[in-house]
Backbone of each chain as nested JSON, in Angstrom:
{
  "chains": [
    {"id": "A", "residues": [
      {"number": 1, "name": "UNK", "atoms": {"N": [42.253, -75.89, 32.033], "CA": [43.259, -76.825, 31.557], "C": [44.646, -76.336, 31.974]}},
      {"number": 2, "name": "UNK", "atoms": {"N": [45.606, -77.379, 32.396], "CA": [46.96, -77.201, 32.743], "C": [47.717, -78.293, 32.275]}},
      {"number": 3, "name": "UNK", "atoms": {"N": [48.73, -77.693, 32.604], "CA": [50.003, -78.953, 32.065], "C": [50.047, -80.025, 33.409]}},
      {"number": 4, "name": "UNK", "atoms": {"N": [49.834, -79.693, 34.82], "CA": [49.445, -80.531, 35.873], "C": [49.329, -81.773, 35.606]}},
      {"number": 5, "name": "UNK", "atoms": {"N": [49.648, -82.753, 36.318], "CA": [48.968, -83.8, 36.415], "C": [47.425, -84.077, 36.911]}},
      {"number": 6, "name": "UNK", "atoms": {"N": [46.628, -85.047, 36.555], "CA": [45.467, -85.096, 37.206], "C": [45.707, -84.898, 38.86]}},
      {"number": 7, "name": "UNK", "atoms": {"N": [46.244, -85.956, 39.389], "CA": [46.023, -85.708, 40.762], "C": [46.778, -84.391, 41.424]}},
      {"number": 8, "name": "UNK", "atoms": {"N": [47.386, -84.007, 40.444], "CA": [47.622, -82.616, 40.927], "C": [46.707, -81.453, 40.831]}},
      {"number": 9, "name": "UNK", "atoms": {"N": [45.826, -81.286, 39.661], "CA": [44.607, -80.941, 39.635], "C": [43.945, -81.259, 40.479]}},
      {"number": 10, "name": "UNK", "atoms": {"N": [43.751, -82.25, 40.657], "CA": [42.848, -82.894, 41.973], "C": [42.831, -81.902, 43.162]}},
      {"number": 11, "name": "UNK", "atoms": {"N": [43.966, -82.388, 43.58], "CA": [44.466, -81.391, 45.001], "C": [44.095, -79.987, 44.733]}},
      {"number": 12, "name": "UNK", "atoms": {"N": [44.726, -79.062, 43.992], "CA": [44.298, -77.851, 43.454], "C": [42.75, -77.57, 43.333]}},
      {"number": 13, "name": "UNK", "atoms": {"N": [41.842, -78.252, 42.619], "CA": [40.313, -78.467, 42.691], "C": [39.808, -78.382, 44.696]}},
      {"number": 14, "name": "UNK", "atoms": {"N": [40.61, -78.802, 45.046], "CA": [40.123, -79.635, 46.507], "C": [40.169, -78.168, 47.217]}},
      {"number": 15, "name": "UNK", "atoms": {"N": [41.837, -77.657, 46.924], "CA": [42.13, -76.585, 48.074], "C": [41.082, -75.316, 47.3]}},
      {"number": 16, "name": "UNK", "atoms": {"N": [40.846, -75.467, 46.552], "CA": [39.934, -74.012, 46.065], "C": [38.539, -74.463, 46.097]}},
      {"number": 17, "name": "UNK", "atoms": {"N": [38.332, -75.612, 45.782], "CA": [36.454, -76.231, 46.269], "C": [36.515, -76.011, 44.639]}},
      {"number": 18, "name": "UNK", "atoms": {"N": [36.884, -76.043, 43.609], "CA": [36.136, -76.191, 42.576], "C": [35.697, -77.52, 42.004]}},
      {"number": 19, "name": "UNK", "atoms": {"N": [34.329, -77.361, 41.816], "CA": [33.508, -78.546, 41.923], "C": [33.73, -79.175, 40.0]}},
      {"number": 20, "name": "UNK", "atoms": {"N": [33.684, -78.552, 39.12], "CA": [33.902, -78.612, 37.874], "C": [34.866, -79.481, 37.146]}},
      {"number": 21, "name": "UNK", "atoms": {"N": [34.862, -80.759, 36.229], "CA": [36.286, -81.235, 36.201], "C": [37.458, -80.221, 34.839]}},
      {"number": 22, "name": "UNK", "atoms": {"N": [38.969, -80.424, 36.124], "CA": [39.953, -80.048, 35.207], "C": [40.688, -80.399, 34.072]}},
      {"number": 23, "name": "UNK", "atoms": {"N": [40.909, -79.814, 33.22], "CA": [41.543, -81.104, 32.005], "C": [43.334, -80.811, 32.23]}},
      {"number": 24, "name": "UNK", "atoms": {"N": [43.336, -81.91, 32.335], "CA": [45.411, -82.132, 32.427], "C": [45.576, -82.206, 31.04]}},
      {"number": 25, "name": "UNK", "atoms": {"N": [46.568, -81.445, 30.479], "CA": [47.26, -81.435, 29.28], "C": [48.647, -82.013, 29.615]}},
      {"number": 26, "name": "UNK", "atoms": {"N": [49.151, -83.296, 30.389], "CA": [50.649, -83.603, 30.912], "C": [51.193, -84.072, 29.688]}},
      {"number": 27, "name": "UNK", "atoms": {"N": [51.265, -84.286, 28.54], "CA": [51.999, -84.239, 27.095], "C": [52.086, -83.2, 26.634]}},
      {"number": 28, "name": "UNK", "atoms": {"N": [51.358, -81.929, 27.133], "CA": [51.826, -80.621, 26.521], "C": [51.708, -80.791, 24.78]}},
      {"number": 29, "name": "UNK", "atoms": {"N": [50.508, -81.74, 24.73], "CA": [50.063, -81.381, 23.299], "C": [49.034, -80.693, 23.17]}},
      {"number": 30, "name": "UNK", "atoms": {"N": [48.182, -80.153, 23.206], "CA": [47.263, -78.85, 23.497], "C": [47.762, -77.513, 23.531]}},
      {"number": 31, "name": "UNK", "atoms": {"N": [48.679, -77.265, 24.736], "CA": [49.348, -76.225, 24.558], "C": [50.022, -75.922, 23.587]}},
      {"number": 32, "name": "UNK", "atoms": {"N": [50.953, -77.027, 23.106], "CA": [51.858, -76.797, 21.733], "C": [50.635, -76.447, 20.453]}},
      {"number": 33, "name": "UNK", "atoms": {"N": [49.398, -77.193, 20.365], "CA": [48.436, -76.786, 19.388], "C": [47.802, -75.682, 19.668]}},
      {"number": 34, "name": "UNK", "atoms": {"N": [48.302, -75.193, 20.569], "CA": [47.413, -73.781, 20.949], "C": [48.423, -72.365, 21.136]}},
      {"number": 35, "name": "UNK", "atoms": {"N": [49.214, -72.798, 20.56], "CA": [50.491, -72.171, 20.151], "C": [51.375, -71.447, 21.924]}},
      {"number": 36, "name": "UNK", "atoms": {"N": [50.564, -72.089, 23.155], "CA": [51.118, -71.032, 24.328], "C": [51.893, -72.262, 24.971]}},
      {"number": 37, "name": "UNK", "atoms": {"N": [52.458, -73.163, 24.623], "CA": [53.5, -73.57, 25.322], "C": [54.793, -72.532, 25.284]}},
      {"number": 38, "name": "UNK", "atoms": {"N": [55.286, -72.242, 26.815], "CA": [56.461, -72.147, 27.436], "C": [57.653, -73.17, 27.588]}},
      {"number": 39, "name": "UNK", "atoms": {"N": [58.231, -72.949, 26.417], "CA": [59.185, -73.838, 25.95], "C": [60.644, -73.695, 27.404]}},
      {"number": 40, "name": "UNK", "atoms": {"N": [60.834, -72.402, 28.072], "CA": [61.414, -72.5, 28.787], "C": [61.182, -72.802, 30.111]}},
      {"number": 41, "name": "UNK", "atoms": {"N": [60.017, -72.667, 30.719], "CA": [59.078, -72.902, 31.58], "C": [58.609, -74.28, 31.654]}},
      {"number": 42, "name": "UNK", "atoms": {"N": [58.7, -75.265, 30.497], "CA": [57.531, -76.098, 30.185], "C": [56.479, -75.569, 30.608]}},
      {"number": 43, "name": "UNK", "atoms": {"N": [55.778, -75.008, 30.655], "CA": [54.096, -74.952, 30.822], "C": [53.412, -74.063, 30.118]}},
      {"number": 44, "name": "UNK", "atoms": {"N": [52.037, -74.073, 29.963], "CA": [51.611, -73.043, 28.867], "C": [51.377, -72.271, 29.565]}},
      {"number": 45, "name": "UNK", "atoms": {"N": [51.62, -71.084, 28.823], "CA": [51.483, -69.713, 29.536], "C": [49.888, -69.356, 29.387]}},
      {"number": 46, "name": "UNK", "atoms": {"N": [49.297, -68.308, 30.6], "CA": [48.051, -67.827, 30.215], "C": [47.128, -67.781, 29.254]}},
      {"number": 47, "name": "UNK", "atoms": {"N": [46.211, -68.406, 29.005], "CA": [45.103, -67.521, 28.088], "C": [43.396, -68.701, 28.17]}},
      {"number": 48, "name": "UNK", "atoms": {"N": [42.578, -67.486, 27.761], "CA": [41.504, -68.116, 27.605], "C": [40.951, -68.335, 25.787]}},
      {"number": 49, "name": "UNK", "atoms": {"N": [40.503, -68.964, 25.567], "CA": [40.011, -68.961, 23.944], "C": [38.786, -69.198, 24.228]}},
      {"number": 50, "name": "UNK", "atoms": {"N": [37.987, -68.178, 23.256], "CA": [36.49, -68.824, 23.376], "C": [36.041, -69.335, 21.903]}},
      {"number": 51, "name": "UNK", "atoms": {"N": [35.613, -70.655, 22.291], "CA": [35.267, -71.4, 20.826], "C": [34.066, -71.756, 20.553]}},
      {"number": 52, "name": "UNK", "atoms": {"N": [33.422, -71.21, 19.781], "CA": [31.959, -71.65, 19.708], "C": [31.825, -73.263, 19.084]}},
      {"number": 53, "name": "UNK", "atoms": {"N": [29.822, -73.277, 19.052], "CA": [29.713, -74.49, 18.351], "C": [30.06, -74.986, 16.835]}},
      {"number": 54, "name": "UNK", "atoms": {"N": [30.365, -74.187, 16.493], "CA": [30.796, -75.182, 15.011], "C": [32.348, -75.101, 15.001]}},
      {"number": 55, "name": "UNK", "atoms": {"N": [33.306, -74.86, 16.522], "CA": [34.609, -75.311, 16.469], "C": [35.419, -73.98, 16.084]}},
      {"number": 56, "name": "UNK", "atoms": {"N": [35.08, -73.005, 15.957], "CA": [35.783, -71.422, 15.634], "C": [35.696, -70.793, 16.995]}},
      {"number": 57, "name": "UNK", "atoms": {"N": [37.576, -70.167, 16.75], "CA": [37.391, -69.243, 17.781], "C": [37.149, -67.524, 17.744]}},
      {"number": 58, "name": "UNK", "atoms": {"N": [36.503, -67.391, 19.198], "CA": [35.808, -66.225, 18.379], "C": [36.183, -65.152, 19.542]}},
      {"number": 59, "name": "UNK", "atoms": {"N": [37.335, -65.447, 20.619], "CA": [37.15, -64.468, 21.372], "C": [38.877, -64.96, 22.172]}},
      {"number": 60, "name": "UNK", "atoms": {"N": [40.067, -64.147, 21.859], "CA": [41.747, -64.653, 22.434], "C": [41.896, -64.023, 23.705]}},
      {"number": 61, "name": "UNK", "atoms": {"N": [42.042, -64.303, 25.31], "CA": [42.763, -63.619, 26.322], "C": [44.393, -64.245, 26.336]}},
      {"number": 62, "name": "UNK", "atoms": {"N": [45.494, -63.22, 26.444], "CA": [46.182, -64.024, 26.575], "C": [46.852, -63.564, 27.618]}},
      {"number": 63, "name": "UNK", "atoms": {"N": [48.134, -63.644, 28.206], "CA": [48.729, -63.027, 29.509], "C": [47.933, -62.633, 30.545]}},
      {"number": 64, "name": "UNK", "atoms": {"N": [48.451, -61.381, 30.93], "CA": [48.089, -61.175, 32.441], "C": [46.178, -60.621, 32.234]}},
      {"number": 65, "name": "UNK", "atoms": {"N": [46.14, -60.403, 31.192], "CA": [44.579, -60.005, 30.99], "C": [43.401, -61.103, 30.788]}},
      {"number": 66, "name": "UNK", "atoms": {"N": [44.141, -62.196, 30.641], "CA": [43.748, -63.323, 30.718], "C": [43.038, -63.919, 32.421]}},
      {"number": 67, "name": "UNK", "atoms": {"N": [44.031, -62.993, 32.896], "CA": [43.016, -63.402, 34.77], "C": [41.9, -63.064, 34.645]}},
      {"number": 68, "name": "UNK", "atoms": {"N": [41.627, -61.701, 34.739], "CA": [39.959, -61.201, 34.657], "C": [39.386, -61.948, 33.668]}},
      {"number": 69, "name": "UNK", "atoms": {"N": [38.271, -62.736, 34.475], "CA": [37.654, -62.81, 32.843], "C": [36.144, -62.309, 32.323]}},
      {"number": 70, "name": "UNK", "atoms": {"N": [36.668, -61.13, 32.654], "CA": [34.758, -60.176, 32.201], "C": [34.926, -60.14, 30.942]}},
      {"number": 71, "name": "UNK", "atoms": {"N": [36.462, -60.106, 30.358], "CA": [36.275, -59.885, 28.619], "C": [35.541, -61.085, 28.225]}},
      {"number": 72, "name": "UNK", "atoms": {"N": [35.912, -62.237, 28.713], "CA": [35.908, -63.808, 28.046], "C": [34.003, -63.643, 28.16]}},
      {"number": 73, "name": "UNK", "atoms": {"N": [33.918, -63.201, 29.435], "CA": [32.438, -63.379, 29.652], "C": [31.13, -62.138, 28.812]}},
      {"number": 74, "name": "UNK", "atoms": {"N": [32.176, -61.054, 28.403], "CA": [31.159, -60.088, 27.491], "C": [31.336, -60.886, 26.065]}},
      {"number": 75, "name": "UNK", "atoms": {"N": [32.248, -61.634, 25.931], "CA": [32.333, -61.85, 24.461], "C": [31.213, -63.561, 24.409]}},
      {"number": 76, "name": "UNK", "atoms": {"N": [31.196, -64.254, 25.293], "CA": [30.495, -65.111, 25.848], "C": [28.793, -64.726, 25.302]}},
      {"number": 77, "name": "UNK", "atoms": {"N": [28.625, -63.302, 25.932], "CA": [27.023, -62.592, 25.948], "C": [27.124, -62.252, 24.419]}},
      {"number": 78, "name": "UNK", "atoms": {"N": [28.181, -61.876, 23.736], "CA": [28.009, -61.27, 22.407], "C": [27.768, -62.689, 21.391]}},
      {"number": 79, "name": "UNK", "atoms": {"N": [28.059, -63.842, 21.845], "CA": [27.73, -64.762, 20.964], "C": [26.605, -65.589, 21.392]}},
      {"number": 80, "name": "UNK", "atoms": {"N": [25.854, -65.529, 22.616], "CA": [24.529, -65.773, 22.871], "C": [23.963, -65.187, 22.403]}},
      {"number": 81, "name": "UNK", "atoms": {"N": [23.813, -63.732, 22.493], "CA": [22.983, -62.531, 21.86], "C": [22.676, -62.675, 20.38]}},
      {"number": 82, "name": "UNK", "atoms": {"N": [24.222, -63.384, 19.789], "CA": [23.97, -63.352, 18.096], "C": [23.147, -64.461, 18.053]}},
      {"number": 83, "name": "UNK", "atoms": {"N": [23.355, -66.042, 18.505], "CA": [22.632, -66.658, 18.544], "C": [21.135, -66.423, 18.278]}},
      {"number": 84, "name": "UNK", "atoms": {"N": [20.482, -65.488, 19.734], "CA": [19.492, -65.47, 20.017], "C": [18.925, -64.077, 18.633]}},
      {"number": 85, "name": "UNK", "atoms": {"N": [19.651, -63.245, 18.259], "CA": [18.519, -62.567, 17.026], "C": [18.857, -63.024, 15.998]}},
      {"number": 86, "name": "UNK", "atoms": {"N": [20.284, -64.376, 15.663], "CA": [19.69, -65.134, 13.867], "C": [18.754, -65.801, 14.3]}},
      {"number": 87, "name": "UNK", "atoms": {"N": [18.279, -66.534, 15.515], "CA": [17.355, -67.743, 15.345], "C": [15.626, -67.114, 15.72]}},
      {"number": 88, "name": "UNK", "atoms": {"N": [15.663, -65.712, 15.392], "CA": [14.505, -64.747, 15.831], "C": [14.581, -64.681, 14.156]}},
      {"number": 89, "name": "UNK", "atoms": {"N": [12.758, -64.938, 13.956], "CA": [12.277, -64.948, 12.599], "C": [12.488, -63.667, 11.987]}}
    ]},
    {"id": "B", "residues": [
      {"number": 1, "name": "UNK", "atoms": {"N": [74.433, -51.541, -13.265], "CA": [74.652, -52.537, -12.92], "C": [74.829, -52.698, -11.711]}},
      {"number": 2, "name": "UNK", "atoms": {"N": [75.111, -52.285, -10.804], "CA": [75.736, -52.417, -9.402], "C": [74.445, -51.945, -8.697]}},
      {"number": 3, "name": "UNK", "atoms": {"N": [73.78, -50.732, -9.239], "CA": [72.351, -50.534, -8.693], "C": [71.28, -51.08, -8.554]}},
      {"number": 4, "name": "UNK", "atoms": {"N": [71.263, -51.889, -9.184], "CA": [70.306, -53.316, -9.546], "C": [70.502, -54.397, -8.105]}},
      {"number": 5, "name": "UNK", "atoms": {"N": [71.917, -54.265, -8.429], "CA": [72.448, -55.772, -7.398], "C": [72.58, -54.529, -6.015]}},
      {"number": 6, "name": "UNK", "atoms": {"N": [72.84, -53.804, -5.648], "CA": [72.477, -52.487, -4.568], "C": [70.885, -53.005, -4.151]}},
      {"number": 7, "name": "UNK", "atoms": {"N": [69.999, -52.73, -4.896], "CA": [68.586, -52.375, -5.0], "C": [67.646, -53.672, -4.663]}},
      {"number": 8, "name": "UNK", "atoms": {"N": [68.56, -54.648, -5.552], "CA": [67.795, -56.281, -4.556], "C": [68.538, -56.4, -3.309]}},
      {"number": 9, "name": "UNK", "atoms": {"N": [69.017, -56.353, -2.937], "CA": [70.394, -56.797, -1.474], "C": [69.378, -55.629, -0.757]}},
      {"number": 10, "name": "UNK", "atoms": {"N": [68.644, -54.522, -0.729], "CA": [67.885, -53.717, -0.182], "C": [66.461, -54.782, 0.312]}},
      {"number": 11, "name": "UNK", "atoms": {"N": [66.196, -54.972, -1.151], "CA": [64.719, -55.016, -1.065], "C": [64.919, -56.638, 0.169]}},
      {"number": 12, "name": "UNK", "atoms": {"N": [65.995, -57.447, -0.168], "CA": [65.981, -58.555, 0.435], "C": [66.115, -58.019, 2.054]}},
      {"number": 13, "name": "UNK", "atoms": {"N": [66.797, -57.583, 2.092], "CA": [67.066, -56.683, 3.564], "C": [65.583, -56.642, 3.87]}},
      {"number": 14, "name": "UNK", "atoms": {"N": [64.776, -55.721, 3.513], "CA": [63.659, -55.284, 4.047], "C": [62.857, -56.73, 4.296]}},
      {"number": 15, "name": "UNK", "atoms": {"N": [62.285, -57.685, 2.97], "CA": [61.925, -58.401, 3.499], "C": [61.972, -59.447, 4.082]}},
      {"number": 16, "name": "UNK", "atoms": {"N": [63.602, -59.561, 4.979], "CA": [63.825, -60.029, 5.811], "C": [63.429, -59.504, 7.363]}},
      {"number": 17, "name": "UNK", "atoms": {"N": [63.574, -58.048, 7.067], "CA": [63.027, -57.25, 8.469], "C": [61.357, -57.951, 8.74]}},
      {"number": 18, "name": "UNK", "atoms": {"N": [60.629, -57.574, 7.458], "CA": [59.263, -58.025, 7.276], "C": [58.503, -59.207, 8.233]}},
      {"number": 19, "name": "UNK", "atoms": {"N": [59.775, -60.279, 7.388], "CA": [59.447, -61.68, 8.078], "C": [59.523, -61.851, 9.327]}},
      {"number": 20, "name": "UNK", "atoms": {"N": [60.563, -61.624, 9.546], "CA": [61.138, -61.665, 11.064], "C": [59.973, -61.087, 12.142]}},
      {"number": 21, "name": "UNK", "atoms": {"N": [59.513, -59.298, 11.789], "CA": [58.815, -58.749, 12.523], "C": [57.089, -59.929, 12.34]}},
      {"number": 22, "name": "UNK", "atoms": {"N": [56.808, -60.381, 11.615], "CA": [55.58, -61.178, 11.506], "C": [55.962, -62.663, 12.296]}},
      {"number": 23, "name": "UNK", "atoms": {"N": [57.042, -63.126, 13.008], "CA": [57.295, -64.54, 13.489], "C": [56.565, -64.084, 15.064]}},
      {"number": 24, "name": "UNK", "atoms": {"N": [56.129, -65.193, 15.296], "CA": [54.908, -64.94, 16.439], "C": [56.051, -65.136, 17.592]}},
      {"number": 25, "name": "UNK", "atoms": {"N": [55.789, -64.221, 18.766], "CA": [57.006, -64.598, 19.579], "C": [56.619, -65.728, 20.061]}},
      {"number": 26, "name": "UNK", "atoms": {"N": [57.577, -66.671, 21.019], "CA": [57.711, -67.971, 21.798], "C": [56.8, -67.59, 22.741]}},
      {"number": 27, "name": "UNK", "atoms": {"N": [55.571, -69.019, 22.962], "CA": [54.809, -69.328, 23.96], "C": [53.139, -68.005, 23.783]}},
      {"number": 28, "name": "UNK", "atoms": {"N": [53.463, -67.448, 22.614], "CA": [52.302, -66.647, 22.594], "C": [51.439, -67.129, 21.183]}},
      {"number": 29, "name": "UNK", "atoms": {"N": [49.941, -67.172, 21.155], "CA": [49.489, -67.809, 20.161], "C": [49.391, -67.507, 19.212]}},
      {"number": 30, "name": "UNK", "atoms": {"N": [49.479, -68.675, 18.021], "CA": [49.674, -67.994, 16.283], "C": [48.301, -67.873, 15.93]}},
      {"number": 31, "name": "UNK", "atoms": {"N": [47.534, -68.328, 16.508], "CA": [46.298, -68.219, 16.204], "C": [45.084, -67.36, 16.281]}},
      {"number": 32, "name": "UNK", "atoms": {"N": [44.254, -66.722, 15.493], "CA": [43.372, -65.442, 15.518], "C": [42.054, -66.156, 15.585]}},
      {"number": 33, "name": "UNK", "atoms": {"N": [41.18, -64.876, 16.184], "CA": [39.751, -64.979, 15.55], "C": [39.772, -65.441, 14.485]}},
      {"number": 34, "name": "UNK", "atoms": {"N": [38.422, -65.988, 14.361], "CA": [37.784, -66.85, 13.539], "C": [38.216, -68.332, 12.832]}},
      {"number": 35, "name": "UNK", "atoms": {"N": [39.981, -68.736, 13.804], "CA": [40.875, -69.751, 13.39], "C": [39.531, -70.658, 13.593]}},
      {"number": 36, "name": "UNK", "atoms": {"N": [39.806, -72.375, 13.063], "CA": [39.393, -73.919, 13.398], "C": [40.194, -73.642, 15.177]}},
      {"number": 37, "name": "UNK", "atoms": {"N": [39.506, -73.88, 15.924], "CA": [39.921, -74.522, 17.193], "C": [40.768, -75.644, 16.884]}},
      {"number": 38, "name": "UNK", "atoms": {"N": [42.012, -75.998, 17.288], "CA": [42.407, -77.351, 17.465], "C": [42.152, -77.874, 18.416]}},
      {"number": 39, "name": "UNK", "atoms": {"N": [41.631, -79.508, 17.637], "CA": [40.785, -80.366, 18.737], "C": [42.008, -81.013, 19.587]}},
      {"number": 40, "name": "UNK", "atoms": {"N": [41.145, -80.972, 20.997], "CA": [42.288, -82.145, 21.58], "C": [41.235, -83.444, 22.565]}},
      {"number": 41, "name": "UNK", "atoms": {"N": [42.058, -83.963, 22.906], "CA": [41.707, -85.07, 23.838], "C": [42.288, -85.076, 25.036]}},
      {"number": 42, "name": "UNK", "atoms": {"N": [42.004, -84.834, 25.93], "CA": [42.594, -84.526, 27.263], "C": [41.961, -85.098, 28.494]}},
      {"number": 43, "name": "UNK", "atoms": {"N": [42.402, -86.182, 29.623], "CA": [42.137, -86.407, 30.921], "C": [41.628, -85.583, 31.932]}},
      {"number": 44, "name": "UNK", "atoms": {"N": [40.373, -85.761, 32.568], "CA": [39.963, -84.229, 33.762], "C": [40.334, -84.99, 34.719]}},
      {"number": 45, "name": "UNK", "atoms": {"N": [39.893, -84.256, 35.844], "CA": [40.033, -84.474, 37.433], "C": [38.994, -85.198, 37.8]}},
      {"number": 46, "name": "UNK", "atoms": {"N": [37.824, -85.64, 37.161], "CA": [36.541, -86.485, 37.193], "C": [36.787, -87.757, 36.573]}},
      {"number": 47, "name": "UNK", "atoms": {"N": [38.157, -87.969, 36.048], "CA": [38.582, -89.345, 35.275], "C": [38.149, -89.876, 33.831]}},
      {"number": 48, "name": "UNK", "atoms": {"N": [37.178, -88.583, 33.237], "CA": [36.841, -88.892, 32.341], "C": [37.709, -88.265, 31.22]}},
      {"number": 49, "name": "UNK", "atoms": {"N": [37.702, -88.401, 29.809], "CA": [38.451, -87.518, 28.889], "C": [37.607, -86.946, 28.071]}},
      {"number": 50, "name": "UNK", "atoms": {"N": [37.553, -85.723, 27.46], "CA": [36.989, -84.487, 26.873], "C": [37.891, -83.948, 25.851]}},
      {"number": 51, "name": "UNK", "atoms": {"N": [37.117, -83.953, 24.923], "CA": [37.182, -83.529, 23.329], "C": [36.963, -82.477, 23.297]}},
      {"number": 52, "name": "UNK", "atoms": {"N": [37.498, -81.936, 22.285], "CA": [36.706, -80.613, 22.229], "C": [35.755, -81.043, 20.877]}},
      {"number": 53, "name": "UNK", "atoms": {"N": [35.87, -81.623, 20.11], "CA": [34.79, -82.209, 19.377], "C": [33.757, -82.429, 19.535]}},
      {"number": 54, "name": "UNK", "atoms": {"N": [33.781, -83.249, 20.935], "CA": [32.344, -83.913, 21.329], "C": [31.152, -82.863, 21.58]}},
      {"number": 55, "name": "UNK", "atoms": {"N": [31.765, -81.7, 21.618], "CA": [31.034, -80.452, 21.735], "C": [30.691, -79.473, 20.399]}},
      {"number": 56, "name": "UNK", "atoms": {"N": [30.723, -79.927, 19.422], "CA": [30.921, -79.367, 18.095], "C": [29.138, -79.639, 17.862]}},
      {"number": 57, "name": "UNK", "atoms": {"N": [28.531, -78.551, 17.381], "CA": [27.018, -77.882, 17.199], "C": [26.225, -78.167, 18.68]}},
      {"number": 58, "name": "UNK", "atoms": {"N": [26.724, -78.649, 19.788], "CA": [26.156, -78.3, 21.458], "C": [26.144, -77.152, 21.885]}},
      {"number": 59, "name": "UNK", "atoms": {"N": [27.571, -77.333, 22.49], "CA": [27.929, -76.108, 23.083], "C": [29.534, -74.962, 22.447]}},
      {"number": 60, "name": "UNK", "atoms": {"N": [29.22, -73.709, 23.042], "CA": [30.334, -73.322, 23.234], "C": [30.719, -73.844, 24.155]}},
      {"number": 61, "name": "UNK", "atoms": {"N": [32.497, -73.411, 23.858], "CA": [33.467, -74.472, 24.66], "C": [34.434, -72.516, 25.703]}},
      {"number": 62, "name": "UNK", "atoms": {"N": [34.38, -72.61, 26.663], "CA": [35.419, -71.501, 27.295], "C": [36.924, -72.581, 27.219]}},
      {"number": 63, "name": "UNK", "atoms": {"N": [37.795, -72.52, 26.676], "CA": [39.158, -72.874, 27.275], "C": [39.826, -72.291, 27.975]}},
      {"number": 64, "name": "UNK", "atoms": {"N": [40.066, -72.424, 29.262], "CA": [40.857, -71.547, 30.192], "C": [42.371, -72.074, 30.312]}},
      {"number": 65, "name": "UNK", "atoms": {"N": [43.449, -71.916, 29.987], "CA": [44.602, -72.437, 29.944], "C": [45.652, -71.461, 31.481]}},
      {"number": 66, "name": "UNK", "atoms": {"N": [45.584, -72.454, 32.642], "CA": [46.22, -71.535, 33.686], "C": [47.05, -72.29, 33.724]}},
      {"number": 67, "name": "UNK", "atoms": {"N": [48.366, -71.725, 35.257], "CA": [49.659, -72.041, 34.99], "C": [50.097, -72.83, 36.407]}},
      {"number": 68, "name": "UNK", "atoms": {"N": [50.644, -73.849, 36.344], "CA": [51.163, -74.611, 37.355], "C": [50.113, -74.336, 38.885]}},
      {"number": 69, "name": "UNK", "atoms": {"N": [49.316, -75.256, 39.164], "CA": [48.324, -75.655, 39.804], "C": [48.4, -75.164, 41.731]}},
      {"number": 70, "name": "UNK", "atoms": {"N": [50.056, -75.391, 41.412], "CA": [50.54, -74.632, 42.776], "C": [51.579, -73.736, 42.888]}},
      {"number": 71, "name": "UNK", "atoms": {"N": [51.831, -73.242, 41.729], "CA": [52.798, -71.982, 42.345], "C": [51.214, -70.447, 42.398]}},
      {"number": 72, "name": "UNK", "atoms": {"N": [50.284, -70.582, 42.67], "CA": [49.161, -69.584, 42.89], "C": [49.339, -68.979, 41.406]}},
      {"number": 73, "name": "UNK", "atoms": {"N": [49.796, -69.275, 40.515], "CA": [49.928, -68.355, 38.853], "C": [48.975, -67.791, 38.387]}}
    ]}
  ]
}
């Protein structure tokens, strides 16, 4: 997700081949609810949130640590994993 | 008498330092583990729009929030 426009996403999607769709936030209401709007910048600054299924978040990247995302993706495995031994009898 | 009115004008001092040091800085999130996600509704690049609701007892949701599409951010 970006503050972008769609067809600016678009293009961006195109020049990198990502096949996946992007979500445009161009009201910058998301970001403002996600507390990382760049009020001087307009745009939201970095981060990943990981939110599980019942709508909680359970895992914050924010800034420059926010590029890598092996954290986003171990914390990803730590909530499959829990998944998988509550639903083990 | 004066120590009293000394002694609050302190304590107010401090928890003004308090507050201040707890105000989340600009553009960084107020929000922790285990917050409600706020839902949104948002347009993709596939033309469709996506909730984060519509995903509530499916899936986890990754939100990746990156920065201006072409300055390479």
């Amino acid at each position: 997700m970006s503050v972008d426009s769609v067809p600016a996403n678009k293009e961006f999607a195109k020049q990198l081949g990502i096949t996946f769709p992007l979500l445009s936030d161009f009201k910058r209401t998301a970001v403002k609810d996600y507390g990382v709007f760049n009020e001087e910048q307009g745009f939201g600054n970095r981060a990943t949130f990981l939110i599980d299924k019942e709508g909680i978040i359970r895992h914050i990247d924010e800034g420059n640590v926010a590029v890598d995302p092996t954290t986003v993706i171990d914390a990803c495995n730590v909530l499959e994993h829990k998944k998988a031994t509550t639903s083990t009898p | 008498m004066y120590t009293r009115l000394l002694m609050s004008l302190v304590l107010l001092a401090v928890l003004s330092v308090v507050a201040l040091g707890q105000q989340t800085p600009p553009g960084k999130t107020h929000l922790k583990v285990g917050d409600a996600a706020p839902d949104f509704n948002l347009r993709a690049t596939d033309g469709k729009a996506y909730k984060l609701s519509d995903f509530k007892g499916k899936k986890n949701v990754v939100l990746a929030i990156y920065v201006l599409a072409f300055t390479g951010g």
